[in-house]
C-alpha positions as CSV (number, residue, x, y, z in Angstrom):
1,X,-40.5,-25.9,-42.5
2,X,-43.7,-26.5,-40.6
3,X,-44.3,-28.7,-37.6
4,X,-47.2,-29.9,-35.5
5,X,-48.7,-27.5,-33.1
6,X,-46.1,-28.4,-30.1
7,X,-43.2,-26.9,-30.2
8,X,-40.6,-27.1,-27.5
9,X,-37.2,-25.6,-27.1
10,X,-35.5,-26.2,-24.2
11,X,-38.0,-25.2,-21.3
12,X,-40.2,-23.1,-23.2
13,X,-43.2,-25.3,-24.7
14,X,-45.5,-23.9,-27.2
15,X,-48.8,-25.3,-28.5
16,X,-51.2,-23.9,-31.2
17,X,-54.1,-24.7,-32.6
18,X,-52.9,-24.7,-36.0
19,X,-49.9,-25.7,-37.8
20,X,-47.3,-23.1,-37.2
21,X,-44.1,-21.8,-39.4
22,X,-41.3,-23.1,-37.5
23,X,-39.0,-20.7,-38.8
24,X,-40.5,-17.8,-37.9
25,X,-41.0,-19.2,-34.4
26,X,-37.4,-20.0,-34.0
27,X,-36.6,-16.7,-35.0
28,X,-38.6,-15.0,-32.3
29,X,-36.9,-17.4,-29.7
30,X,-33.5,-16.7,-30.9
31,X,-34.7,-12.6,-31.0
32,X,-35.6,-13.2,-27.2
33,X,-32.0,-15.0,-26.5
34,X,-30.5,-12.0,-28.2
35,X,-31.9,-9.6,-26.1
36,X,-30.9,-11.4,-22.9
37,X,-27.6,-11.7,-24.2
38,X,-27.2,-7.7,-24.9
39,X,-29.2,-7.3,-21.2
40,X,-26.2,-9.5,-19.7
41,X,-23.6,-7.7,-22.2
42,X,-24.6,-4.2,-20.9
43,X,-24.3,-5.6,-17.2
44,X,-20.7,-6.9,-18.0
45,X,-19.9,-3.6,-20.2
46,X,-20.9,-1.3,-17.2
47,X,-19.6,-3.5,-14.3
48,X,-16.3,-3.8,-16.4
49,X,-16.4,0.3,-17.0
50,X,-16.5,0.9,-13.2
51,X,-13.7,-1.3,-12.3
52,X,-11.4,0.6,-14.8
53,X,-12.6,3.7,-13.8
54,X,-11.8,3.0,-9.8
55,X,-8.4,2.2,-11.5
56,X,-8.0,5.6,-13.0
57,X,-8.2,3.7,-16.9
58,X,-10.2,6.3,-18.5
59,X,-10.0,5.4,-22.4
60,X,-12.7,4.3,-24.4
61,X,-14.0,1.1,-24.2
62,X,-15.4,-0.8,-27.0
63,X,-17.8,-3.6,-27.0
64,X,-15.5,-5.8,-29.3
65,X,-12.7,-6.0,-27.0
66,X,-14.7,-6.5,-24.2
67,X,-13.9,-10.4,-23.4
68,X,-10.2,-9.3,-23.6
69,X,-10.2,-6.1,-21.6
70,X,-12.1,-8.3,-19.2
71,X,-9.4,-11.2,-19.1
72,X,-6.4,-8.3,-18.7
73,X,-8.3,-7.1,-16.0
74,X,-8.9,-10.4,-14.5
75,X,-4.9,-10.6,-14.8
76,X,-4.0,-7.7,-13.5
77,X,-5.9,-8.3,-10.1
78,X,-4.4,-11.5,-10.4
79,X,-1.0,-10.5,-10.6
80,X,-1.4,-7.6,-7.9
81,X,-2.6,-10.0,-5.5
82,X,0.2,-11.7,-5.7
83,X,2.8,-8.8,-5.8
84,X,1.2,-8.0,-2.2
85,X,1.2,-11.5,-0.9
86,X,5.0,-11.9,-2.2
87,X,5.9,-8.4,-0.8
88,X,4.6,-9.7,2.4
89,X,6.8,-13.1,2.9
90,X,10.1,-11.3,1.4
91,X,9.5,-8.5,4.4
92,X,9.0,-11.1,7.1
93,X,11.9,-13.0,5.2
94,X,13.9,-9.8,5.8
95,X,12.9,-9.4,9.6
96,X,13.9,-12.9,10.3
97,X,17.1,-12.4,8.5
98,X,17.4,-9.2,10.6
99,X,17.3,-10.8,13.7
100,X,19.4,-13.3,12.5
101,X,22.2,-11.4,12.5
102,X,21.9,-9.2,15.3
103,X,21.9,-12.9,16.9
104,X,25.2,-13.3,15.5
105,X,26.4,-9.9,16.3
106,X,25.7,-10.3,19.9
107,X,27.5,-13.9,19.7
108,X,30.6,-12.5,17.9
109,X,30.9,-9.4,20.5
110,X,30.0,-11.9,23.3
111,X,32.8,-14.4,22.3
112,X,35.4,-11.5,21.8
113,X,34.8,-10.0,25.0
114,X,35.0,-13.7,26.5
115,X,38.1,-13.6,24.7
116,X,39.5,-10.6,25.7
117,X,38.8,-11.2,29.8
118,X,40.2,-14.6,29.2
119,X,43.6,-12.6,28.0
120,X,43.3,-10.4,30.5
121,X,43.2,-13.0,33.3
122,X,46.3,-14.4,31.9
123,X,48.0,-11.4,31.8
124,X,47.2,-10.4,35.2
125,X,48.4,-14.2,36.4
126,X,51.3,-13.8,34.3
127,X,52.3,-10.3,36.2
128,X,51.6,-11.7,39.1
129,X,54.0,-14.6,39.0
């Protein structure tokens, strides 16, 4: 396929003297997108090897199973936060609960001593009738 001597993909404009071969230019482009996309592959390889290895996950990591390793990851930071955040309320749940009933243990020995002077004064009225 030949064109005129503009060519224009995306942001990138071309122009030539001469007809050009399309095709071949294309190619070139789509040569240069491939190499930028291994360039931001490797970055996303090695960031993704770092964070497994400050994890203690020493296996092998293929390229392949990169988007998928990267989602578990994803997950598993996810799910971590979480744990902490949930670990968090149900001690503070527990504390309040805590306090709770030590209220209510202070009530119940308070109203049974109440009850017991409140005996004892009528014992010591009935003896002294």
């Amino acid at each position: 396929m030949f064109c005129s001597n503009v060519c224009t993909f995306d942001t990138l404009n071309f122009t030539f003297p001469t007809t050009i071969n399309c095709t071949v230019l294309l190619g070139e482009y789509f040569k240069c997108l491939n190499m930028m996309e291994t360039g931001m592959l490797e970055h996303r390889y090695r960031d993704l090897r770092r964070h497994l290895d400050e994890l203690g996950y020493r296996q092998p990591l293929v390229v392949e199973s990169l988007a998928l390793v990267e989602r578990l990851l994803s997950d598993l930071l996810h799910t971590t936060q979480s744990l902490r955040h949930y670990k968090e309320v149900a001690q503070r749940s527990l504390e309040v609960w805590q306090f709770v009933m030590s209220e209510c243990n202070f009530l119940l020995l308070w109203r049974r001593t109440a009850l017991i002077n409140v005996s004892l004064i009528y014992n010591i009225h009935s003896i002294i009738r």
